[in-house]
N, C-alpha and C positions, 0 to 999 in steps of 0.2 A: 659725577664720580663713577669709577668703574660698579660693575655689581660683581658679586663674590656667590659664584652656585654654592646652594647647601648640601649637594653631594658630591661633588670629584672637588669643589674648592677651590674654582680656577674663575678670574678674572674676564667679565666679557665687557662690552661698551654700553655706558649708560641708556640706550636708548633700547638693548636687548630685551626681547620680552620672553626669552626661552634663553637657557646657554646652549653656546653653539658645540658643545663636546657630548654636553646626553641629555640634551634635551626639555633638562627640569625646568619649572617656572620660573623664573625671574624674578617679572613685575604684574601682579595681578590683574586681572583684566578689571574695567569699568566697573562698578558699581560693587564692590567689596574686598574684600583681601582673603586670599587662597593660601591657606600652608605649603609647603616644598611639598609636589608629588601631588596636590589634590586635583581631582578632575572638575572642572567647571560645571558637567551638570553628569548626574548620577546613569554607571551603565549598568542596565537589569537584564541579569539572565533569563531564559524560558522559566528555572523552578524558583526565581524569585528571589535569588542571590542577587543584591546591592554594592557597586561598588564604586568608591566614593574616591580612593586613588589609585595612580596606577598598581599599587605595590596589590589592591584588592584584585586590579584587574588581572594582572598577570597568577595570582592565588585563584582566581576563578577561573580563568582559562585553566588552570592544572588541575584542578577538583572536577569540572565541569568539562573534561577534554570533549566528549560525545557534542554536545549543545554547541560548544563552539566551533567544532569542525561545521557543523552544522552555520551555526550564523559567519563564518569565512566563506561558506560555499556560495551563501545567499546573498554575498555582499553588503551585510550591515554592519560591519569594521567600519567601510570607507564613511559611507553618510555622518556617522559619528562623529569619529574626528574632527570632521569638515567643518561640522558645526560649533565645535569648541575648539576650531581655528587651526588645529593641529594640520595641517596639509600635508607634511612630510610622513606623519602617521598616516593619513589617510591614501598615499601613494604607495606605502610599504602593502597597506591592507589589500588594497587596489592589485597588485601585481604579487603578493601571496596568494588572492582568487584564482588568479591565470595558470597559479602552478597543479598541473591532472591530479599531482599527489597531496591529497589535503592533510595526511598526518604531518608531512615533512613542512607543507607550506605554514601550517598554526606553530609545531617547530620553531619554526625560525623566524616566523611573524612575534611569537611573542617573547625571544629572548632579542626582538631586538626594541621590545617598549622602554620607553626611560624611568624604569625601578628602580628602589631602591634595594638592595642584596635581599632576597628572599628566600630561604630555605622552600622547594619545593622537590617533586619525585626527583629520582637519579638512579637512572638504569641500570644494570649490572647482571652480567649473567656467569653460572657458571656450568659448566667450565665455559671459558674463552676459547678453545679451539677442539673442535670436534675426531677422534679419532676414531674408527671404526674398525672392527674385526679383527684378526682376518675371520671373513665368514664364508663357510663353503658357497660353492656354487650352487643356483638353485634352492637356495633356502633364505627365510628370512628370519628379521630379528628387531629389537626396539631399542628406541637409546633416546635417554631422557636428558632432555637441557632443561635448569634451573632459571625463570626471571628473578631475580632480587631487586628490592625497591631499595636502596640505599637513603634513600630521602624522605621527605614527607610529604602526606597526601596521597591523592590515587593515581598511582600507577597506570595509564592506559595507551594501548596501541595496538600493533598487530605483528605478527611473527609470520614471516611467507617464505616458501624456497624458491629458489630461482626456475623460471620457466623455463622448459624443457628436459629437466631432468627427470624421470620416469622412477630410478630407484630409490629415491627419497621421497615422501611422503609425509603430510601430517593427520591423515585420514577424514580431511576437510578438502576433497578434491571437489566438491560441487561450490566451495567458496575461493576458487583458484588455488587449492594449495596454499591457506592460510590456516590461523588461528589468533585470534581474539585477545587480547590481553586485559586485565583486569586487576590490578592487587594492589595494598596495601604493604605488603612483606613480601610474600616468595608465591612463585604461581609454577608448579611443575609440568611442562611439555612432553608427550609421548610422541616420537618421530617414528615410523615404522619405515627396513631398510628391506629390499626384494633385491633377491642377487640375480633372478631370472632373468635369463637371456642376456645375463653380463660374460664374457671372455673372461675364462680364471686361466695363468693369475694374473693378475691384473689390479692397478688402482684407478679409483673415477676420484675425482675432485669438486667441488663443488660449494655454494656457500648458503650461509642463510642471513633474511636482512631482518631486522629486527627495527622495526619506527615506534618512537611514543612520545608522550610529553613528557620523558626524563632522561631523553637522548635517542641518538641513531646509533646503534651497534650493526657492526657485518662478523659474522663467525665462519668463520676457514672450516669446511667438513672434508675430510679424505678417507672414502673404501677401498680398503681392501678386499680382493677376491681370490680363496683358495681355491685350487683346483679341489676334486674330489678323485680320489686315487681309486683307479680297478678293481669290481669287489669280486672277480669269480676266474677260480682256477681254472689253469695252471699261471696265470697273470695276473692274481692277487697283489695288489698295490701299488699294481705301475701309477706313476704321478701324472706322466707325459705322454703324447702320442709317441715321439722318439724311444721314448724308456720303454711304449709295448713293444713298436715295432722291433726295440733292440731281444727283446724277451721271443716275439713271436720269428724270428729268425733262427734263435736255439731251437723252438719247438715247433716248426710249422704245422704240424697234425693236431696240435690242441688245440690253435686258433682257429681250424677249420670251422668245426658250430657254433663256436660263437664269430664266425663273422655271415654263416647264413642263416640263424636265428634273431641277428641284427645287434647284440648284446654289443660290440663295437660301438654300430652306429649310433645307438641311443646314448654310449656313454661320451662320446662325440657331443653330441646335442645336450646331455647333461651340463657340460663344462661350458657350452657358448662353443665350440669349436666346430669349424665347415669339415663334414665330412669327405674328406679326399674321393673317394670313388663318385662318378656320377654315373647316372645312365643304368643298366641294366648289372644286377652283381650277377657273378661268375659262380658256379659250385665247386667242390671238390677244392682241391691243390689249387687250381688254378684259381682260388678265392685268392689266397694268399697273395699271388704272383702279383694280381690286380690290386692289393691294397699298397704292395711295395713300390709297383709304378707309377698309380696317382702319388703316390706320396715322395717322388722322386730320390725312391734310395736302389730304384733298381732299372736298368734302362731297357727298354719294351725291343721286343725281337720283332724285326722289320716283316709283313706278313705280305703273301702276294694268293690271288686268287688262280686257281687251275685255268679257267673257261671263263675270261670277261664276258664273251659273248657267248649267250645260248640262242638258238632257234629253232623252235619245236611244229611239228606238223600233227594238229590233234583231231582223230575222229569226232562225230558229232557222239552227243550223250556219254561220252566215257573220258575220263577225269585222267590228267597225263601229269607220271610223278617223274620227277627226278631230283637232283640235288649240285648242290656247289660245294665245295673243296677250299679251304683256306690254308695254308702251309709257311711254313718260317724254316728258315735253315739253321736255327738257332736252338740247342738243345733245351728247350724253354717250353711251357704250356703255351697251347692257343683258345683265345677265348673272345667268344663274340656274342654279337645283338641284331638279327636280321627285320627290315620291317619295309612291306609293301604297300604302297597307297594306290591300290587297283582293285575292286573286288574280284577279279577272277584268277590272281594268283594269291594261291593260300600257301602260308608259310608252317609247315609242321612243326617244326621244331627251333622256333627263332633264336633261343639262347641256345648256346652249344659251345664246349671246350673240350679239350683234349691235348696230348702230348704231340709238340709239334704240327699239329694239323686239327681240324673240328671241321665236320660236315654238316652244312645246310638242307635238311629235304624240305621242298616244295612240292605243291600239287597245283595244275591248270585247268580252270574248270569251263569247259568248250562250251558248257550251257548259256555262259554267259557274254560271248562271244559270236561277234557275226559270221558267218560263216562267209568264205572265201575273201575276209579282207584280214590282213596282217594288222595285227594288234603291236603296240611296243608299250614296256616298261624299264623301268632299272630298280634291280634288287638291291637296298639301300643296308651297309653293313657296317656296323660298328664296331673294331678289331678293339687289341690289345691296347689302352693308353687312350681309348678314343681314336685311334686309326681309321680314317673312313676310307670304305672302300666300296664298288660299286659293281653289279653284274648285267649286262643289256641283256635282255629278256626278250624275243619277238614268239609270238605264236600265231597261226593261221590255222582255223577249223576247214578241213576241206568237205565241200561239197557231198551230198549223201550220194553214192553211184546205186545207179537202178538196174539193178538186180532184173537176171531173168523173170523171178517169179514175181516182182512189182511189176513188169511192165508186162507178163500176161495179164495181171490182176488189171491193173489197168485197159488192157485190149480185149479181152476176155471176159468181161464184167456179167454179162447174159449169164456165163458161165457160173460165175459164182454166187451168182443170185440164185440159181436152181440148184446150185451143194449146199447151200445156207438152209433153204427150202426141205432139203430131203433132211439133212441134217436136225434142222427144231423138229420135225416128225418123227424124225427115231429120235431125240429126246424125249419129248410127249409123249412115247406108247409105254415109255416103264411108270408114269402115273395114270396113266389113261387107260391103255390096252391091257397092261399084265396086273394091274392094283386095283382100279377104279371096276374095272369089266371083269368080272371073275365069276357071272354068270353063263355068259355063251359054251353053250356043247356043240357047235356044228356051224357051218358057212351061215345056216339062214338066220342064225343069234346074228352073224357080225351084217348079216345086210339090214339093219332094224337102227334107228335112230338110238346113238348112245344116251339119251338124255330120257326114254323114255324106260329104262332100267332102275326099278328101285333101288338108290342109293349112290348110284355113279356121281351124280357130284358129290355129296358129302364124303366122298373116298375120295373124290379127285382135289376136294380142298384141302381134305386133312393129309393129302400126301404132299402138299404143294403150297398151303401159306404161312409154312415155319420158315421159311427159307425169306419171307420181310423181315421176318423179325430179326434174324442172321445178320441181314441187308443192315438194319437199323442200328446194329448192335457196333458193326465195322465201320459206319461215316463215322460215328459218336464217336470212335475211338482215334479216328483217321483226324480228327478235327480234335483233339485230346480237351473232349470233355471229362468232367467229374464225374464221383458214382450215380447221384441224381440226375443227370446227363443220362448219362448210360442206360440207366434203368426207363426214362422217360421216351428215349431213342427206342427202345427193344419193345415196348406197347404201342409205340405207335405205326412200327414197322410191321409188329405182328396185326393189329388191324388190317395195315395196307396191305399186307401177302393176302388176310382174308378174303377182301374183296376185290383187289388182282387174280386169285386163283380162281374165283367162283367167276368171276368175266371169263376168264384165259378157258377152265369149264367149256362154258356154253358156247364162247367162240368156235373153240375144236371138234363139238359136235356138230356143228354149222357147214364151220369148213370140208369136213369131213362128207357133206350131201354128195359130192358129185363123184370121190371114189367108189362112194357106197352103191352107187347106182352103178357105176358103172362094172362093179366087183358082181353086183345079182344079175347083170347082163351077162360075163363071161361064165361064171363057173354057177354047175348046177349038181358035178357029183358032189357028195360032203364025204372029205378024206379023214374027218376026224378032228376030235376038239385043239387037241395040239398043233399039228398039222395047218387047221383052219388058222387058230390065231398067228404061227407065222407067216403063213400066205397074206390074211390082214396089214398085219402089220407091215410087212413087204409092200405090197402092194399102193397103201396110203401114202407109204413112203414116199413113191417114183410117181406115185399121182401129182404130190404137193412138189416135186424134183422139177414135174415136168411143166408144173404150174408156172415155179419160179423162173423157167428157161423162157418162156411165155412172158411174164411180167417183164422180167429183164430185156427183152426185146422189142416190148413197147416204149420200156420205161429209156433206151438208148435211141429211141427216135421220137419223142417227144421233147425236144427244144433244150433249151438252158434247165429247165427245171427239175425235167426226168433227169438228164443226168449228173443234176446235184443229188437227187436221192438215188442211183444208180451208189452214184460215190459212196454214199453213205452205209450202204452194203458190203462195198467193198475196203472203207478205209477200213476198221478194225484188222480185216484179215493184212492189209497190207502194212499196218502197223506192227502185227506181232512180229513177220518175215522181217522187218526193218531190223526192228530187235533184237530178234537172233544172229541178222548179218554183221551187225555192229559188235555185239560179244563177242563172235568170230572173231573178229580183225586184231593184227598182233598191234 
């Protein structure tokens, strides 16, 4: 005879050992008799919960949500079943494992066991739909959702917002942007909502999902986002860019500081809004001009350059200015941004605006340029509205021309070695002959070895080794050292004059042997102390002149080596004349 289930009460075929609509027992297995709903052998939780039919089982799984997530992940559902012959349970179990999501997988694993009605949790939140702000731009704020347990038992599962959304929060961002659920009755949520870097006004949308064992809820969230209105006169509360720029057209002279103090831009960037102007801002009036053109409420006056092409011819060591010319025929500001990528044209003045026309000055700096080859560049210019425009640039350093007096210095070099010569001797005699020597009355003081005069060097140092110190004091500063710099520069320098001058001394008395001899040779009257010392001093002079006339003409037939140190005589002098000729030149 048919069998009659003891729960839906629906007729299956005698040989049924389950009904085929939900599952309940039947006809008892082998060796005793099971009530409707009993489990053939007992399933024990981790903390020792006992359950003896489904109706426990499915009450333990909701009491016990954590443990069972747990034993579904591990797959001890399926084994069970297996074993008290359920196979169709043990296939749901089976392919609840496989689902990633283990809340939604026990879910649905266990309302689909064959229970009988059991009151267990039942989810419920409120509110049911999320409404937010309006909340200014750039600021945040909180907004609390309610869990309600409508049912009985423990409530458990997790509250997450959907990935990718940035201004929602549950302040559980190292747990993906979840939170926890746990209650018995009511469990209150704190969402934190950031408007930063949202476009106002504007709404974002978004949801949140909510999993547990007493349902799947999804909650609809929508922000709003106010603008923040302009806080500083004369444009106190514009709402919109259109609303200032309607304001800053009545007034164009108040917008001027605040659009070069930036007060604009930032409140641009306040609201989420891309600031219209790029590139380089304008001053003056012509701020204004440029905020109306990116912003396409004013159309940009067509600009054209005086001189696409420059070509400059620059002396060596002197730095050649000139400038470019932008112009518009349209009774309109001009305003631009110049920028070179060469180092030897420098740009003075790259931003530059003006009424109808703005002037570029440049400088070319020839030091940095080869000389007799033609350089090229293009002066790169960014007009009204982003207008590019462009200027060819060529310069060629010409050649140094050699000057009469360079190329006696060069022909002539004998020569200059013996004006150098007389030249350090009449330097020498204002510390030597007129400071150091201040004993001689008469020719025969000046024919006598300067060094055997008490005191001649210690007058001849102390008139002559402050000038290291000098030395020391000028690298240190040339090289912009610090005050301990300085100060360690200035003793070490004054050392070195020391013992530089007391050489340079005794050198000069040395050198000085073969005027002196030759001076007690010619003269024998004594015309007098005064007298005698310039005669001296004369005389040594055109001794060491004529010395140098001598060196120099050996030192120009002696090979490659004489006359690199020849040279070296004569480059300084030929350097200064370079100098001067080149200041010269218009």
């Amino acid at each position: 005879m048919p069998l009659v289930c003891p729960r839906c009460h629906r007729a299956n075929p005698a040989e049924a050992a389950y009904c085929h609509f939900d599952g309940v027992v039947l006809v008892p297995p082998a060796g005793g008799t099971l009530p409707p709903g009993a489990l053939p052998e007992e399933f024990v939780f981790p903390s020792g919960r006992r359950c003896r039919t489904f109706d426990d089982l499915v009450q333990g799984c909701q009491y016990e949500w954590e443990d069972a997530r747990i034993l579904l992940k591990r797959g001890e559902f399926g084994p069970y079943f297996a074993r008290i012959g359920r196979l169709d349970l043990a296939r749901m179990a089976r392919e609840a494992h496989e689902n990633p999501d283990t809340d939604i997988a026990l879910h649905q694993f266990v309302g689909s066991l064959p229970a009988s009605f059991t009151q267990g949790p039942r989810l419920d939140l409120q509110p049911r739909r999320l409404l937010i702000g309006p909340i200014p731009a750039g600021r945040e704020d909180e907004v609390r959702l309610t869990v309600v347990n409508q049912g009985k038992g423990l409530l458990q599962g997790k509250l997450s917002v959907n990935a990718g959304v940035l201004w929602l929060h549950t302040g559980a961002l190292d747990n993906g942007n979840q939170v926890s659920l746990k209650t018995a009755r009511t469990q209150d949520v704190t969402l934190r909502v950031s408007t930063r870097g949202l476009v106002a006004p504007q709404s974002y949308s978004t949801s949140l999902t909510v999993v547990s064992n007493g349902g799947v809820v999804e909650v609809p969230v929508r922000l709003d986002v106010a603008a923040i209105p302009f806080g500083r006169e004369p444009f106190r509360d514009a709402c919109s860019a259109r609303d200032l720029a309607a304001r800053m057209r009545a007034n164009p002279k108040g917008a001027v500081p605040l659009l070069e103090n930036g007060a604009i831009s930032a409140w641009f960037a306040l609201n989420g809004w891309t600031y219209p102007v790029t590139g380089a801002a304008a001053t003056g009036v012509a701020a204004v001009q440029q905020f109306f053109e990116y912003m396409a409420l004013s159309k940009p006056p067509p600009l054209k350059v005086d001189e696409p092409v420059l070509a400059f011819e620059c002396a060596p060591e002197v730095a050649r200015s000139s400038k470019v010319t932008i112009r518009t025929d349209a009774r309109k500001w001009v305003y631009a941004h110049a920028e070179s990528d060469v180092p030897w044209l420098h740009i003075t003045t790259p931003d530059v605006s003006g009424p109808q026309q703005a002037t570029i000055s440049f400088e070319i700096d020839p030091r940095q340029l080869r000389p007799g080859v033609t350089h090229e560049t293009t002066l790169r210019i960014v007009g009204n509205a982003g207008q590019p425009l462009a200027v060819r640039i060529s310069a060629v350093v010409r050649a140094p021309r050699k000057s009469r007096q360079r190329s006696r210095l060069r022909t002539d070099g004998v020569v200059i070695v013996g004006l150098a010569a007389l030249f350090y001797r009449l330097l020498l005699a204002v510390p030597s002959d007129l400071y150091a020597r201040s004993a001689p009355a008469g020719l025969k003081d000046w024919m006598k070895p300067a060094l055997i005069e008490p005191g001649y060097l210690r007058s001849f140092v102390l008139a002559t080794s402050w000038i290291g110190a000098i030395v020391g004091l000028l690298v240190a500063r040339r090289l912009a050292g610090k005050i301990p710099d300085l100060v360690c520069a200035t003793i070490a320098g004054a050392f070195a004059g020391l013992i530089g001058s007391a050489t340079l001394g005794c050198l000069l008395a040395v050198l000085d042997t073969v005027p002196r001899l030759l001076f007690a040779a010619l003269n024998r009257a004594d015309p007098g102390a005064l007298l005698a010392r310039v005669m001296w001093i004369g005389w040594a002079s055109a001794c060491w002149g004529v010395g140098g006339l001598i060196l120099g003409g050996v030192l120009s037939h002696t090979g490659p080596s004489g006359k690199r140190i020849l040279a070296s005589f004569v480059a300084p002098v030929a350097r200064l004349l370079g100098w001067l000729e080149s200041r010269s030149m218009p």
